[in-house]
Structures are given as structure tokens and as C-alpha cells.
C-alpha positions in Angstrom: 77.8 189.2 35.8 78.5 192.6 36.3 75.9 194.9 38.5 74.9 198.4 37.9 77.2 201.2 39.9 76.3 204.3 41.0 78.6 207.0 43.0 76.7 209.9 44.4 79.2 213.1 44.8 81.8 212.5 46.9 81.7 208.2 46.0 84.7 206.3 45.1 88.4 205.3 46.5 90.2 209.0 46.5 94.0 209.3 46.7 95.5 212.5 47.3 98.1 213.9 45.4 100.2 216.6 46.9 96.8 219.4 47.1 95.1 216.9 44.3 92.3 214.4 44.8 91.5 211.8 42.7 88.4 209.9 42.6 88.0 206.8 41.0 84.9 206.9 39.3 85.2 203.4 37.6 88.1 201.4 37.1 88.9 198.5 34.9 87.7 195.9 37.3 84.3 197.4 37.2 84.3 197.6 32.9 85.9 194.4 32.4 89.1 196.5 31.5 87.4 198.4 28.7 87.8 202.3 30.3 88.6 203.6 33.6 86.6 207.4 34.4 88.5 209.0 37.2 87.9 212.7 38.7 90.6 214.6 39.3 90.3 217.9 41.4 92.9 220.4 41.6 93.4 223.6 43.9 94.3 226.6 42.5 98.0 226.8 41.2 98.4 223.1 41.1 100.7 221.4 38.8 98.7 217.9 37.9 100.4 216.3 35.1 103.9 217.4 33.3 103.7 216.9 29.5 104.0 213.1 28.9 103.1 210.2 26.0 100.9 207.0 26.9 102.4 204.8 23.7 98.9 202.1 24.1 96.1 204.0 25.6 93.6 206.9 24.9 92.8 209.8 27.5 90.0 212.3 27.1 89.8 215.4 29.8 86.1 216.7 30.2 86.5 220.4 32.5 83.5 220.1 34.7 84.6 223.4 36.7 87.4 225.6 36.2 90.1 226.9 33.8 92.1 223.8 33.5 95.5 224.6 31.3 96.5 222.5 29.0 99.2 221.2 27.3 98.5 219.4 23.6 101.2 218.6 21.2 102.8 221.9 20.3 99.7 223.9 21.7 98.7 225.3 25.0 95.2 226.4 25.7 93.1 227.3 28.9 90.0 224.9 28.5 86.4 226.2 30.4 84.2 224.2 31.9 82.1 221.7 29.4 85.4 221.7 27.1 85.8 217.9 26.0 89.7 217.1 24.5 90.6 213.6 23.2 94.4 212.8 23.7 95.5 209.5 21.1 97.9 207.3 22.1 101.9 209.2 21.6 100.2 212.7 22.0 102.3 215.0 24.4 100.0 216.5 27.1 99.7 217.5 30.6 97.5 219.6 32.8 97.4 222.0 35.4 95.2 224.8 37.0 97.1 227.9 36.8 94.0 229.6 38.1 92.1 231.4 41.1 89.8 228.7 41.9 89.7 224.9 42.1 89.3 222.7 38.8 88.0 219.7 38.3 88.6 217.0 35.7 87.1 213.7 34.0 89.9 211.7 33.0 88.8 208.9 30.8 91.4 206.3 29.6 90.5 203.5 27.1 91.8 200.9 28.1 91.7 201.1 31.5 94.1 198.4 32.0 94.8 199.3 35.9 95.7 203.0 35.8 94.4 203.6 39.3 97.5 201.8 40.1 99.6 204.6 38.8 97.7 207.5 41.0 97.6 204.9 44.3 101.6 205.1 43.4 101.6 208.5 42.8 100.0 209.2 46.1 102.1 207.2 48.0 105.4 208.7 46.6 104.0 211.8 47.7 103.0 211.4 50.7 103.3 213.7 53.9 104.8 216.2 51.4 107.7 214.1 50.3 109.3 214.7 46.9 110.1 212.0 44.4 113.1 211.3 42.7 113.4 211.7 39.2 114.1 208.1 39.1 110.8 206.8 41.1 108.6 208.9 38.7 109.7 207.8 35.8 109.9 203.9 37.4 106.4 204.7 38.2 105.8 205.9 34.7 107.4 203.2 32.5 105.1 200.4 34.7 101.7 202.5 33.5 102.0 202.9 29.9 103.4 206.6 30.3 106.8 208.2 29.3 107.5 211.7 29.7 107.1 213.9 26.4 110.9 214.3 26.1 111.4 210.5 25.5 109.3 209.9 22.6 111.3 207.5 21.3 111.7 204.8 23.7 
């Protein structure tokens, strides 16, 4: 049986991600795999996700402070706080925060599968400043359910 949760602010396993944090909010373990809710904080001039496809799952952003830009399809649009955007599966998008003060994003993905798993990677691949290969990213990708927007067609 599953019990109620509640995360006051500041609750959850956080990874940090280069000068990103990410909270997990709820992950599949806690919905029985049905969504995973995940808050994502950026600095200002942070990079957080380069366009890329998830070929099985659904992501909605909510902007709960900030201008976070985004990249949808062929569009690119600076979202305010209370903007909601629903990303279906093989939709190119990415994020970042291009602007003078910190952002912060609810990252919903349905299902949730184990996508904290991706940003625990993520984090450790990045660690102490390091930077990836090309290769480990996209290794780290493939394993999660996301391909970079380039490679549709794989």
C-alpha cells in the first residue's frame, strides 16, 4: 500500500548538475511508475537541456519563477512564470534560462519509468566540473528513452 507524501520546500533527493539542481519531487517508485514530478532550478545563463526527442514518454514544463527559454519543434519562445507546455513523445525540445535571474521548472514525465536515473547519471558525469564526451551523453541518453533532436530517426 502506498502512503501519502509530502515535501515541504527544500524536500527531496537533489542532484546537481553543473550550476543546476534537481529535486525529485516523486519518482516512479512512489507512483507505481505512472509519472515522475521533478524540480529543476537553473541559475541565470544556464544551459539545462539541448533539443532532444523521448520516442515513449510525455514531458510537461510548468515555469514556477523565471523566463525559462524554450525550444519546441520548430519554435522558440521565452515562457513566464505559470506557463504550462505539454511535450508528446518525438517532439524536439530543450530548455534553458537565458536570463538575469534563477528559473525554476516542474518537469513532469508520464511514465516515469526511472528517469531520476538519467539526472543521478547526469550529475555524476558532471561532476567537479568535468565535461562529458559526446559519447557518454548520448550512452546516457539512449539508456533513458531520449535521443538528441538531430537523430530522429533511430
Amino acid at each position: 500500500m502506498s502512503l501519502p507524501l509530502i515535501l515541504q520546500p527544500g524536500e527531496g533527493q537533489t542532484v546537481q548538475i553543473r550550476t543546476s539542481t534537481c529535486t525529485f519531487k516523486a519518482t516512479g517508485q512512489e507512483t507505481h511508475g505512472h509519472f515522475g514530478l521533478f524540480e529543476f532550478v537553473m541559475e541565470p545563463g544556464t544551459d539545462g537541456a539541448s533539443p532532444h526527442i523521448h520516442k515513449e514518454l510525455t514531458e510537461a514544463f510548468y515555469v514556477v519563477e523565471g523566463n525559462v527559454e524554450l525550444v519546441l519543434g520548430d519554435r522558440r519562445i521565452v515562457a513566464e512564470p505559470k506557463t504550462f507546455i505539454l511535450v508528446p513523445e518525438n517532439t524536439p525540445h530543450g530548455f534553458s534560462n537565458a536570463g538575469q535571474t534563477p528559473a525554476t521548472l516542474l518537469i513532469l514525465f508520464c511514465p516515469a519509468d526511472s528517469r531520476e536515473q538519467y539526472f543521478e547519471g547526469l550529475a555524476e558525469l558532471t561532476k567537479d566540473g568535468r565535461e562529458p564526451t559526446q559519447a557518454e551523453l548520448l550512452d546516457l541518453m539512449q539508456q533513458f528513452d531520449q535521443y538528441p533532436a538531430t537523430n530522429t530517426d533511430s
